[in-house]
C-alpha positions in Angstrom: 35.4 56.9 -139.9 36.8 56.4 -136.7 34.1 55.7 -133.6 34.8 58.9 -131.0 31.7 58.7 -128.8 31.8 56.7 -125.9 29.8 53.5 -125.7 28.0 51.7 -122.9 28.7 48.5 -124.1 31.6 47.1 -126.6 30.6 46.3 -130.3 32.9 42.8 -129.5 30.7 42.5 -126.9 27.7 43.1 -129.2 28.9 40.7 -131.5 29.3 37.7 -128.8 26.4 37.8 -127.7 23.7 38.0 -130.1 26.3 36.3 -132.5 27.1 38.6 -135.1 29.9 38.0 -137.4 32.8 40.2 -138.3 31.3 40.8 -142.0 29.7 43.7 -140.2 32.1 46.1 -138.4 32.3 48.4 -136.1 31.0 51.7 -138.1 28.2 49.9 -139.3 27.4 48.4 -135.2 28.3 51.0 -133.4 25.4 53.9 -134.3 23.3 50.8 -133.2 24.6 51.0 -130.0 24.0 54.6 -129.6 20.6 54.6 -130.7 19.7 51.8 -128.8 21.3 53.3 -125.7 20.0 56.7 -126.1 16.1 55.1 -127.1 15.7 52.0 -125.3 18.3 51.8 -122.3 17.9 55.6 -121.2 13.9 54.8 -120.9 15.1 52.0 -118.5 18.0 53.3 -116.3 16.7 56.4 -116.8 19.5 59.6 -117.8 21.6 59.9 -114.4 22.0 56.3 -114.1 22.7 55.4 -117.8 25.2 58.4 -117.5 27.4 57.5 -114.6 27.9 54.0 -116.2 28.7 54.7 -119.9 31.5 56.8 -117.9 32.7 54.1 -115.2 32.4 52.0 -118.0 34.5 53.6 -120.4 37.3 54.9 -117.6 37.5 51.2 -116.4 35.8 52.2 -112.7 32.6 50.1 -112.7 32.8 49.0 -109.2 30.0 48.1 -106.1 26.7 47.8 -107.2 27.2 49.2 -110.4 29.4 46.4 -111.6 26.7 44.3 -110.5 24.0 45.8 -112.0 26.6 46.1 -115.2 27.4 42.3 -115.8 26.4 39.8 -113.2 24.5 37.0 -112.2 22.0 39.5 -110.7 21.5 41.5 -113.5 23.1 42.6 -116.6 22.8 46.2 -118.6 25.6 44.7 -120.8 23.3 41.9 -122.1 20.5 44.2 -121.8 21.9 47.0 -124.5 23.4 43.9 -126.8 20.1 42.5 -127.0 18.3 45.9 -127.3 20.8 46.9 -129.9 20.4 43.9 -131.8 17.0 44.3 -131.8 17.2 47.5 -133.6 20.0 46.4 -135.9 18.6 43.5 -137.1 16.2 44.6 -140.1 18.8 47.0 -141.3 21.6 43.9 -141.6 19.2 42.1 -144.1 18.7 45.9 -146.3 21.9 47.9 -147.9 20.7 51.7 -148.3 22.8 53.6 -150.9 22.3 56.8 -153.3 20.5 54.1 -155.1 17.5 53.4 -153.0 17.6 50.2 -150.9 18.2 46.9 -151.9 18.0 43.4 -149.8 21.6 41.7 -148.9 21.9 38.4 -150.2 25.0 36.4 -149.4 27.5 35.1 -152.1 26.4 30.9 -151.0 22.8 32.0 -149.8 19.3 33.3 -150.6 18.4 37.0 -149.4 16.4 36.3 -145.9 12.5 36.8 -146.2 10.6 39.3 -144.1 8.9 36.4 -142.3 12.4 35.0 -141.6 13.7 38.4 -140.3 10.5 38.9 -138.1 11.0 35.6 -136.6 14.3 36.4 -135.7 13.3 40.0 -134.0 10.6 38.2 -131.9 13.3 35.8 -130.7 15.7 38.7 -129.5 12.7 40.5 -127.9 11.9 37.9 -125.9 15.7 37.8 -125.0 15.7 41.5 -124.3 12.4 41.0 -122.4 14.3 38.9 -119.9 17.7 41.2 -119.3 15.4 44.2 -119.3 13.4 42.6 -116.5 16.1 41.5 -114.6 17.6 45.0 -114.8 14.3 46.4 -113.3 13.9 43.9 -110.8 17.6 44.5 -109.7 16.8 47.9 -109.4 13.8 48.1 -107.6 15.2 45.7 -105.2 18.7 47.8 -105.1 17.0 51.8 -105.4 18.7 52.9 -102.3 21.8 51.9 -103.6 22.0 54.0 -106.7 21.7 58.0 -106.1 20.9 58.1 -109.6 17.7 56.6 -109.5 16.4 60.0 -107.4 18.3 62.6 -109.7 15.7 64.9 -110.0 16.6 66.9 -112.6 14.1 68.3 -114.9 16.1 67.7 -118.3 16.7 64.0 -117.7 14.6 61.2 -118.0 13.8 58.8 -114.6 14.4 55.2 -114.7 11.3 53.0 -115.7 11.5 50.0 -112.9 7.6 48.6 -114.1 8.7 45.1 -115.6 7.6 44.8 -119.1 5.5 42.0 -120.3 5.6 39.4 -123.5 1.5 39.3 -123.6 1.9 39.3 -127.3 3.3 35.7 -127.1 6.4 35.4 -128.0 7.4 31.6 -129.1 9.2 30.2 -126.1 7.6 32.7 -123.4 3.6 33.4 -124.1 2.3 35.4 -122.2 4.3 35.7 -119.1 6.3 38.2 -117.4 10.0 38.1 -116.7 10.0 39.8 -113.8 10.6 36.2 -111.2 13.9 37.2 -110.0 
């Protein structure tokens, strides 16, 4: 099964960084990324703005602020929808669902993972995805003019959430703050 939708992110990238390994390919990542982008990133950028990069993205145009707001220093929807993909992909790499039912993946050296060791790994990667969804927002708000998107007004899509999102359920490295200090 070939992948014939166009993505906002690659899975190589998705793989980088939140480190994935090759042992799960690109069929298996990609409907991640789709979900995630359609769910989580859409709810962010909001439809016109999520829209006009998945294209520039995938013709090779990203230019101006929307390369910025794409991958920089400033802010990055690239990190953003890794993080938010891995977020979402990450109980499903532990489980294998066949006609069977589901069973847990245990590697051939290794002991299947635990649900306390797969929940610690989700609150890490939230609290990563916190801060690149944050940054995103903050980049925006900052930036609104900029982006014509932003004041598409059309009823069917979805407008851009820009109100930073906070970790008050304490994650380990970040309790109770907000990542919005850009």
């Amino acid at each position: 099964m070939a992948i014939t939708i166009d993505l906002i992110i690659s899975v190589e990238d998705l793989r980088y960084y939140c480190a994935i390994n090759d042992s799960y390919d690109s069929e298996f990542l990609a409907p991640f990324i789709v979900q995630a982008t359609d769910t989580i990133s859409e709810n962010v950028l909001g439809t016109a703005l999520t829209e006009k990069l998945i294209t520039d993205y995938n013709a090779g145009t990203l230019a101006g602020v929307y390369e910025t707001l794409y991958d920089s220093s400033n802010a990055s929807v690239k990190k953003m929808v890794c993080w938010q993909t891995f977020v979402l992909a990450l109980p499903r790499m532990a489980l294998y669902i066949a006609n069977g039912g589901i069973t847990r993946l245990s590697g051939a050296n290794g002991e299947s993972a635990t649900n306390q060791d797969i929940s610690m790994l989700i609150r890490n990667a939230e609290g990563t995805l916190l801060r690149y969804e944050n940054q995103v927002k903050s980049y925006l708000s900052q930036n609104s003019s900029d982006f014509t998107e932003l004041q598409d007004n059309t009823p069917s899509y979805l407008r851009a959430d820009l109100k930073p999102n906070d970790s008050s359920q304490g994650l380990s490295s970040t309790p109770n703050r907000y990542f919005s200090d850009y």
